[in-house]
C-alpha atoms as one frame of an Amber mdcrd trajectory, in Angstrom:
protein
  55.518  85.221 104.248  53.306  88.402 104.599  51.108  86.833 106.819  54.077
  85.566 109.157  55.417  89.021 109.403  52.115  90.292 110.572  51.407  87.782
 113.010  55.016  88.018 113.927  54.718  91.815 114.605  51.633  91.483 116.261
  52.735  89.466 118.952  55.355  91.351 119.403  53.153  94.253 119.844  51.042
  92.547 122.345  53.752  91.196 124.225  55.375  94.790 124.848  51.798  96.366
 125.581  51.396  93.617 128.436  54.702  93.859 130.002  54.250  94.050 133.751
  50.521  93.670 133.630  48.312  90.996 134.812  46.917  88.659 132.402  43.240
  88.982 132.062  41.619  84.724 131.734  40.501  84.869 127.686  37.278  82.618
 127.250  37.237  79.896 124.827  35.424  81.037 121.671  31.974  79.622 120.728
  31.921  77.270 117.076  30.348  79.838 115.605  32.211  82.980 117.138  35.388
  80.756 115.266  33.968  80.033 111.823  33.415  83.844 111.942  37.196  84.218
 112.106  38.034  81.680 110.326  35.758  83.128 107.240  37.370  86.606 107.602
  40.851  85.228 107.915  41.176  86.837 111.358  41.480  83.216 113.334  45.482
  83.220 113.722  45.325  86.865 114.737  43.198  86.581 117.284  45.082  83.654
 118.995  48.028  86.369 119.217  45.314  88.899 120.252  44.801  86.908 123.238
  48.300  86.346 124.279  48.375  82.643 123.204  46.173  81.737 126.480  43.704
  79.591 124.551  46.543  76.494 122.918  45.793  74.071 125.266  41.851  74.652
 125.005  42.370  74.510 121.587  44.725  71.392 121.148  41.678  69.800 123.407
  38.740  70.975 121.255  40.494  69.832 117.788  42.515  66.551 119.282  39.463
  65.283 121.916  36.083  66.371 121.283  37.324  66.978 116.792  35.421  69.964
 115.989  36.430  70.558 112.951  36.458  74.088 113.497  38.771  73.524 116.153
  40.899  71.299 113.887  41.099  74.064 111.462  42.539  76.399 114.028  44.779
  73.771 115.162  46.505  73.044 111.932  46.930  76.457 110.944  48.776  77.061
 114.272  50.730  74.369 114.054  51.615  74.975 110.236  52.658  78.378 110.409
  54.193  78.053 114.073  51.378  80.777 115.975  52.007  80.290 119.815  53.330
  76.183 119.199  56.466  74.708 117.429  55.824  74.378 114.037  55.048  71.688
 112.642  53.705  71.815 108.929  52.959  68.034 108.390  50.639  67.878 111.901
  49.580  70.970 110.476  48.060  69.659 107.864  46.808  66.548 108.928  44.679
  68.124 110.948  43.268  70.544 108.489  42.535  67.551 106.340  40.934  66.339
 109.093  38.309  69.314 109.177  38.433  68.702 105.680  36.982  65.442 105.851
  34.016  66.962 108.176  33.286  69.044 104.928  34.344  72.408 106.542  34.116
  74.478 103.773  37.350  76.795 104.573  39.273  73.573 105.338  37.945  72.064
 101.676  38.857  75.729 100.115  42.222  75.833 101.812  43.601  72.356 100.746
  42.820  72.818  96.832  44.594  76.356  97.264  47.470  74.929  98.539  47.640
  71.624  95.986  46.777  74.576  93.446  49.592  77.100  94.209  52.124  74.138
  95.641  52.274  75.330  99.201  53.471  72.670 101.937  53.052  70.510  98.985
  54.088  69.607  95.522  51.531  70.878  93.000  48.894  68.560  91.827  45.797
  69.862  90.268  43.607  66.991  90.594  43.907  67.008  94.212  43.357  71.032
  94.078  40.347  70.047  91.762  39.125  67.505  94.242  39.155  69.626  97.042
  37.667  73.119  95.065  34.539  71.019  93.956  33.560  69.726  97.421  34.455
  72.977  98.608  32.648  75.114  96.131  29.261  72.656  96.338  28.742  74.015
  99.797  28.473  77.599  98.468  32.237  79.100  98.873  32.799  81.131  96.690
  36.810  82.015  96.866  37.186  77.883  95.513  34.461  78.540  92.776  36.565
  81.443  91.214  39.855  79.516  91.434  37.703  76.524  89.944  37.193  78.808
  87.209  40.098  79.807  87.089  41.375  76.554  86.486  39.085  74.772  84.389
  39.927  78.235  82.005  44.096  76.765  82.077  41.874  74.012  80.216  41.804
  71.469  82.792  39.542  69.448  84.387  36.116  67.826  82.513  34.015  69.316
  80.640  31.086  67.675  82.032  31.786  69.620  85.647  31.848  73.571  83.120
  27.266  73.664  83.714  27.318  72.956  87.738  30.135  75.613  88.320  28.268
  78.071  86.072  25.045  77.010  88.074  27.357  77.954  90.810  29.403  81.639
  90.478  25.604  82.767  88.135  23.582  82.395  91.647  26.320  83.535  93.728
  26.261  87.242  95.862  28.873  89.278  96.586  29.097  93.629  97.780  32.668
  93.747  96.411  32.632  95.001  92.987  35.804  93.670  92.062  35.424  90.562
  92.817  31.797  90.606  90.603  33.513  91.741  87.512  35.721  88.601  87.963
  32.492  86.131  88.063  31.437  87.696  85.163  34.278  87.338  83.115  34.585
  83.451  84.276  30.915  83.094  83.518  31.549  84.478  79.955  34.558  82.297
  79.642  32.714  79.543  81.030  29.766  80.009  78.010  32.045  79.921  75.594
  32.551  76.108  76.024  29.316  75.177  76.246  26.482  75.226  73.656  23.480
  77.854  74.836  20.943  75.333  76.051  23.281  74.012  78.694  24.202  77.340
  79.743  20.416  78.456  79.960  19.670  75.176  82.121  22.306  76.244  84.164
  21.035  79.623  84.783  18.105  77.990  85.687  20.050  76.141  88.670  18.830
  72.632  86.598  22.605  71.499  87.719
């Protein structure tokens, strides 16, 4: 709901600030120029930011040539309603769609939502399905939630050394957000005997 109120104001705001003046052409943003929103959560705003100039070029890019990028975008747009109808199902068939091209935010996204039960009903094996492919290509926002849940005491055992492998080898600047690895990687020790912990800290996982 936060999110929609800030988008919501923000258009607002541009659309008052542009009243009466010419629109200035926006050009399409590069795959990689995109992933860099998309990582910092700045993807939706941006699409405001540009006055909603880009939907077609963006429909195109995730519907025709299926970067999954592109879907990403797409399905976010159409799921919270950003410059298109809404449309929350099409919205997330097309960010399962990126999903199945392994895009790690897309993979990330999905368990949240199965996770936390938004869009969807709750179901933590799907949430678990989706944070494991998303965490094995190194994101670490579904290897803390991982943690997270495999601490609620679901989820096998036999996954515990890989995820350690994971969050013990992984780098972060924010300090909070360390302290919280460490206490998941002290949590996660505690169910597993001290050689498979030390292989794991080894990256033998």
């Amino acid at each position: 709901m936060r999110v929609l109120l800030l988008i919501s104001a923000l258009f607002l705001f541009v659309s008052h600030a542009s009243y009466g003046k010419k629109l200035e052409a926006v050009q399409i943003y590069t795959d990689n120029q995109l992933l860099s929103l998309i990582k910092e959560n700045k993807h939706l705003g941006q699409v405001v930011l540009d006055e909603c100039q880009l939907v077609q070029d963006i429909e195109v890019r995730a519907t025709k040539s299926q970067y999954p990028s592109y879907q990403f975008l797409w399905g976010d747009m159409l799921a919270f309603g950003v410059c298109v109808k809404k449309n929350v199902p099409l919205g997330l068939h097309f960010m399962k769609k990126a999903a199945d091209q392994a895009l790690p935010e897309a993979l990330e996204q999905l368990g949240r939502y199965y996770h936390i039960g938004k869009f969807m009903q709750i179901d933590v094996d799907k949430a678990i399905f989706f944070l494991k492919e998303a965490s094995t290509v190194n994101n670490l926002k579904a290897q803390i939630r991982l943690a997270d849940i495999y601490e609620q005491g679901y989820g096998s055992p036999l996954d515990y050394p890989e995820l350690y492998a994971q969050l013990h080898h992984s780098i972060t600047e924010d300090k909070k957000i360390h302290k919280e690895i460490a206490r998941l990687l002290m949590n996660l020790a505690m169910k597993m005997p001290e050689s498979v912990v030390n292989a794991a800290k080894q990256g033998k996982f």
